[in-house]
ZAMARGU-4260 file (C-alpha; in steps of 0.2 Angstrom, whole numbers, plus 5000, padded with zeros to 4 digits):
<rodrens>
0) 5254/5123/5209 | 5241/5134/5199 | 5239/5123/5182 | 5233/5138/5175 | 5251/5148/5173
5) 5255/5138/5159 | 5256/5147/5143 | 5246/5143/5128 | 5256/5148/5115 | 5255/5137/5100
10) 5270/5132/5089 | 5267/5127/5072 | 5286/5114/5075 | 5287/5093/5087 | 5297/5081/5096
15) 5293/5064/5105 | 5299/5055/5120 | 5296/5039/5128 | 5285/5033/5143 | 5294/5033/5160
20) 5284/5021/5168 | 5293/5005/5164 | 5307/5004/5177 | 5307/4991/5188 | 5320/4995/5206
25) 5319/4990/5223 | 5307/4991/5238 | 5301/5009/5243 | 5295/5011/5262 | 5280/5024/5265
30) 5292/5035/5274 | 5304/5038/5259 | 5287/5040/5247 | 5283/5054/5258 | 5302/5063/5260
35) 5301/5060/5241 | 5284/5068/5236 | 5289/5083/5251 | 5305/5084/5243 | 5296/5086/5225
40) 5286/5099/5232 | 5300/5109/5239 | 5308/5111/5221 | 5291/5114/5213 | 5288/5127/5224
45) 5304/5134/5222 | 5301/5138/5203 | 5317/5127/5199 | 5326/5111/5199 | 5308/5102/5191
50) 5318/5087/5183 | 5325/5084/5201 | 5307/5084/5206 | 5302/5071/5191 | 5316/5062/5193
55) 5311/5058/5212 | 5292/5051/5206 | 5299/5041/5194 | 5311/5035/5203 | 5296/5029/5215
60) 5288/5021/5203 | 5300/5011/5201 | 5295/5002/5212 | 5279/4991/5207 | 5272/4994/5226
65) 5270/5014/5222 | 5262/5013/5203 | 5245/5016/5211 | 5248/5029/5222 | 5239/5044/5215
70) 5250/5057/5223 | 5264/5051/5214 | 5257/5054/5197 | 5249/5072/5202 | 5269/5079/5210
75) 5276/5071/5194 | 5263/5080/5184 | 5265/5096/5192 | 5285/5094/5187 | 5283/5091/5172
80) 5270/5106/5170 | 5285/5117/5179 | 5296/5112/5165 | 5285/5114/5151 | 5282/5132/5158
85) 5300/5138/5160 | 5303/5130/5141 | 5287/5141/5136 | 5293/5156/5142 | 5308/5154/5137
90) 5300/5154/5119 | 5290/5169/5123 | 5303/5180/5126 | 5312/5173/5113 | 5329/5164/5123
95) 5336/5150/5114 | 5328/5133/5122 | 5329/5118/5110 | 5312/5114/5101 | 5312/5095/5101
100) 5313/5095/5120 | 5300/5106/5123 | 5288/5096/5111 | 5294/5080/5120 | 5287/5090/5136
105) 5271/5095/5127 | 5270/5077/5124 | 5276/5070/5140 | 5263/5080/5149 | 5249/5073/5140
110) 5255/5055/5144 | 5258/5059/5162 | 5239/5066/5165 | 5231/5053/5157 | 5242/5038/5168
115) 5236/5050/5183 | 5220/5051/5177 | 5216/5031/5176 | 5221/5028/5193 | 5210/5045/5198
120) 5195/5037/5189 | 5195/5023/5201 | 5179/5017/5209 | 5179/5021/5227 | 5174/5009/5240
125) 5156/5012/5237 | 5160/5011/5220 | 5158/5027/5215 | 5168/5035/5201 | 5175/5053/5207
130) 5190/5059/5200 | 5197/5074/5209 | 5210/5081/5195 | 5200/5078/5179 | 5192/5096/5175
135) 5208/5104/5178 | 5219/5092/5170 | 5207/5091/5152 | 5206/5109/5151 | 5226/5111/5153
140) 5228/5098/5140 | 5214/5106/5128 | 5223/5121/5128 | 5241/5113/5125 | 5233/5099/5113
145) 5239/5111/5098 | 5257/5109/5101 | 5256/5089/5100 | 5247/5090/5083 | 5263/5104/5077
150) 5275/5093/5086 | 5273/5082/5075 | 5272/5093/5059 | 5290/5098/5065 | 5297/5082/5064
155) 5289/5080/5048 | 5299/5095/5039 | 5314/5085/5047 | 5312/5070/5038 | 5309/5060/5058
160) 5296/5052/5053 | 5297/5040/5068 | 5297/5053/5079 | 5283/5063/5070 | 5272/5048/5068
165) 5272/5047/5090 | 5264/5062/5091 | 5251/5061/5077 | 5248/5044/5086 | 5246/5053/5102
170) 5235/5067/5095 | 5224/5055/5088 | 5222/5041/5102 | 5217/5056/5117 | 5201/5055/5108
175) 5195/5044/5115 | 5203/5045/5132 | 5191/5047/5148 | 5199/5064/5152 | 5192/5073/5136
180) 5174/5067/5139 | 5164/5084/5136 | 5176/5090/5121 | 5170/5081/5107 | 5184/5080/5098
185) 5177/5065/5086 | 5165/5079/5081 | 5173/5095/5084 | 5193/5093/5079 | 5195/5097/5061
190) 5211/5093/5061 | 5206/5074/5065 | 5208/5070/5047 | 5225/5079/5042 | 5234/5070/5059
195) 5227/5054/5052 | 5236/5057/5036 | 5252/5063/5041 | 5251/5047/5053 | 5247/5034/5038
200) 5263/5046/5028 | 5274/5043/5041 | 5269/5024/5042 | 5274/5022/5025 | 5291/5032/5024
205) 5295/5021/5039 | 5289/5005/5028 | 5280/4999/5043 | 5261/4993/5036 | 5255/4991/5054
210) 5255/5011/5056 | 5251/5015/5037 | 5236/5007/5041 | 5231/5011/5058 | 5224/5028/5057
215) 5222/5027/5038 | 5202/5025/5036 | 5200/5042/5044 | 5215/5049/5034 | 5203/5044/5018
220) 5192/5057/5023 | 5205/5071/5020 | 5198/5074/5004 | 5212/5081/4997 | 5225/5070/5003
225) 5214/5054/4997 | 5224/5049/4983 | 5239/5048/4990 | 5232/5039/5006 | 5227/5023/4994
230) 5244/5024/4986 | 5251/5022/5006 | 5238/5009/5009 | 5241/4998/4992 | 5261/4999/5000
235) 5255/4994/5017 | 5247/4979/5011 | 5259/4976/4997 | 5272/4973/5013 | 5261/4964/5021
240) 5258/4953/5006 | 5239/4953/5006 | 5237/4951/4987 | 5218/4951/4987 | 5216/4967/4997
245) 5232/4976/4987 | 5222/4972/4972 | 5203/4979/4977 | 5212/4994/4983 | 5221/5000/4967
250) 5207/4996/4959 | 5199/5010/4970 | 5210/5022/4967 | 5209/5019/4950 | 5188/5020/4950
255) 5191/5039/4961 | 5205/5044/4954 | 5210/5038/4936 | 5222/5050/4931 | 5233/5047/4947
260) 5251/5040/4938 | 5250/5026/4953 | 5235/5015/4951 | 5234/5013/4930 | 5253/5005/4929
265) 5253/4992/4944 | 5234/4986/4937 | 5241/4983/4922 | 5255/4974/4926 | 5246/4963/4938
270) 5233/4958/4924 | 5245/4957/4913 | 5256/4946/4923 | 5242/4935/4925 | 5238/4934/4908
275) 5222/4942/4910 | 5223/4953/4894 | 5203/4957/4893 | 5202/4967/4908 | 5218/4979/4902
280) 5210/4983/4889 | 5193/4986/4900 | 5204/4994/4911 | 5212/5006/4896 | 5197/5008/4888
285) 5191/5016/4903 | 5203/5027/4906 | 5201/5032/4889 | 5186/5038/4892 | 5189/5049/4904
290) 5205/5054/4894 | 5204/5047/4876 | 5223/5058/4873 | 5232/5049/4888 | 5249/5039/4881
295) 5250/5028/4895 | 5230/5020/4891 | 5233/5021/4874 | 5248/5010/4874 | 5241/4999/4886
300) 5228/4996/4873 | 5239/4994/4861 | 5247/4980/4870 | 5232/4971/4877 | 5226/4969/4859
305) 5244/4962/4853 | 5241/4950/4870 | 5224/4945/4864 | 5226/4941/4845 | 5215/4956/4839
310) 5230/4961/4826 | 5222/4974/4814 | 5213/4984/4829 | 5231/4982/4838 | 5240/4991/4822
315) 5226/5006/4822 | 5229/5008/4840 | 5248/5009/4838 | 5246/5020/4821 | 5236/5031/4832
320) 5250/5032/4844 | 5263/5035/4831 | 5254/5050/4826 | 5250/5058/4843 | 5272/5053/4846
325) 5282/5049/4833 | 5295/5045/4847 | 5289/5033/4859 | 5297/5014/4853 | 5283/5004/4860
330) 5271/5008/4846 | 5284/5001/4831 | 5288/4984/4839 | 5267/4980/4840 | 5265/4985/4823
335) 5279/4973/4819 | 5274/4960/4830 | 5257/4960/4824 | 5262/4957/4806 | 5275/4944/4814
340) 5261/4934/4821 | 5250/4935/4805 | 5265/4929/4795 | 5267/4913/4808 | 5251/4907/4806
345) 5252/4910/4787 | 5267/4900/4788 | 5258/4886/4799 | 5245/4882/4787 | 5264/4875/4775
350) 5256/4882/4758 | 5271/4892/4753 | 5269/4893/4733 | 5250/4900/4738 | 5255/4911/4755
355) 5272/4914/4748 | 5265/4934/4742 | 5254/4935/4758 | 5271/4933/4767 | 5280/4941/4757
360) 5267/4958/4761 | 5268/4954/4779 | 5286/4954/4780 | 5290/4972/4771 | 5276/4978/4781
365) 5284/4974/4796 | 5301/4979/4793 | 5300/4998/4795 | 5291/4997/4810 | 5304/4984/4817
370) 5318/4996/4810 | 5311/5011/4819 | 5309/5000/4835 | 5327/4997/4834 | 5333/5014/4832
375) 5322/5021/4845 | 5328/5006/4857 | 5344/5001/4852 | 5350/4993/4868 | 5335/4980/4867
380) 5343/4968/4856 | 5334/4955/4864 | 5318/4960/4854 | 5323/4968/4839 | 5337/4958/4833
385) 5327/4939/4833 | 5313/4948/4823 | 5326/4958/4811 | 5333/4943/4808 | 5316/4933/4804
390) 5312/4948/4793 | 5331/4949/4783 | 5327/4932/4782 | 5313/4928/4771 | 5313/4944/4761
395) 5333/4938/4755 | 5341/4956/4762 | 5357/4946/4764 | 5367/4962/4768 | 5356/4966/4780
400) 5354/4949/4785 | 5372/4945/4788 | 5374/4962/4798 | 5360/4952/4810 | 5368/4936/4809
405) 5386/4944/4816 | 5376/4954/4829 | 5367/4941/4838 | 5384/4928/4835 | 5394/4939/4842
410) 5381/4942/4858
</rodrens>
């Protein structure tokens, strides 16, 4: 067959398809291996009937005897190639052929050359190494290499991402197969780095860390995409629970990229979780400095000094927030927390003729702020009512009080 009529037009579509060579039949004797490969031959010839022809080589191999015949993998190569070019033409001219069969071919072809080309490789008796399809084989496959990487930008639009993640896989693991030796691709494929994200993008739609992670260290070095590869990485080892290496990789992304809406929050709420209020507020304040106007470090500030006691640099925080957004609850409830909390420890030292006025302050200035929470939250009666009712309380509101009092018996 001459390898070279196959067309190299290049579809920016995909498909998949899995490995044929995991049968396992009965005994083939020489003479049917040699009607079979004739037969093969015959339809290849023919121009037609080239799944008949594959059908017959795998059929061989099968059997565990024929899987190092080298002639079996070149006639099943050459059926495949005759059906990639009869579903190439029919793209050419424009005929209807379905697109995810033909990129299953494209890809089927590949893993067809390079199974021929291991046994091909072989040292000889002298142990010589002499394989006799390579050239032709590599230079087929560099001109159809395209239509793997497309094949599985195709799936991609399609939402398959278990499909689409096969042949990124694909595109990036012939690298570094024998057959390409001379091309270079490590060095010459520009694409390397865009496969390797799109792979590490289908690892993680499909919630599977073992591929988010595979190809992802070169999927880091799409620039462009770099962001969102830590964010696919911090999932992989989320799932995979590695705590430790979850941790140093947000903390990554949030060093390279601080603005990103991923890294900040989940930082935060580890640290705060584990009660390790100093570094949100190292964290904030740093974020601060690359965007002193951002609500999301602002209020993280605000929170980290309510967490470590440091009440009046807590209430100019959240006065500062107030101003920049009148709107946002959290604010109110620190303001009113902070002068809570005074009160409690004025109220621990059990002075109450000389603290009474102290506490008395404290209390009517936390009342508005709690108010305000409670109108910008009013499902959160779980915080607001307790504190409302502290506050009623000790400044003798009894209407307001005993509006408290029914709420929280009532709930």
């Amino acid at each position: 067959m001459n390898r070279k009529k196959v067309f190299s037009i290049i579809f920016s579509l995909t498909a998949a398809v899995q490995p044929v060579l995991s049968a396992a039949p009965p005994q083939q004797n020489m003479k049917l291996v040699r009607k079979s490969i004739d037969q093969a031959k015959t339809y290849i010839k023919s121009g037609k009937d080239y799944d008949k022809a594959e059908k017959l080589m795998t059929d061989l191999l099968k059997d565990t005897v024929n899987r190092t015949n080298v002639r079996i993998y070149d006639v099943w190569f050459q059926s495949v190639c005759g059906q990639y070019d009869a579903a190439n033409e029919k793209l050419y001219l424009k005929q209807k052929y379905d697109t995810a069969a033909f990129y299953n071919l494209t890809r089927r072809i590949q893993q067809v050359a390079f199974a021929l080309d291991s046994l091909d490789a072989r040292p000889d008796h002298k142990g010589r190494v002499r394989p006799e399809y390579r050239k032709d084989n590599a230079a087929l496959l560099h001109a159809l290499r395209l239509n793997i990487y497309y094949g599985g930008t195709w799936h991609v639009k399609r939402g398959d991402y278990r499909q689409a993640y096969l042949f990124f896989d694909d595109y990036l693991e012939a690298v570094r197969q024998p057959l390409f030796e001379g091309y270079d691709y490590q060095q010459k494929d520009s694409l390397l780095p865009t496969a390797a994200y799109w792979a590490t993008l289908c690892g993680f739609k499909q919630q599977d860390a073992g591929r988010t992670l595979k190809h992802s260290q070169l999927a880091l070095t799409d620039k462009g995409k770099r962001q969102f590869t830590l964010q696919y990485i911090c999932e992989a080892y989320l799932l995979q629970h590695n705590d430790s290496a979850y941790e140093a990789t947000l903390l990554q992304g949030f060093d390279e990229f601080v603005e990103y809406p991923y890294f900040f929050p989940r930082l935060a709420d580890r640290y705060n979780a584990q009660r390790r209020y100093a570094d949100v507020l190292e964290l904030s304040e740093r974020g601060l400095k690359v965007s002193p106007a951002n609500t999301l470090f602002l209020l993280a500030k605000s929170v980290a000094l309510l967490n470590l006691e440091r009440y009046d640099e807590c209430v100019e925080s959240s006065q500062a927030l107030v101003r920049q957004n009148d709107q946002l609850p959290e604010p109110y409830f620190n303001i009113a927390t902070c002068y809570l909390n005074e009160a409690l420890v004025v109220e621990q030292q059990n002075e109450p003729r000389k603290n009474r006025q102290r506490l008395q302050t404290l209390y009517q200035q936390a009342r508005p702020y709690m108010e305000k929470y409670r109108e910008l939250s009013p499902n959160d009666k779980g915080r607001w009512a307790p504190a409302l009712y502290r506050i009623y309380l000790n400044l003798n509101l009894g209407k307001q009080f005993d509006e408290i009092d029914r709420l929280m018996r009532n709930n």
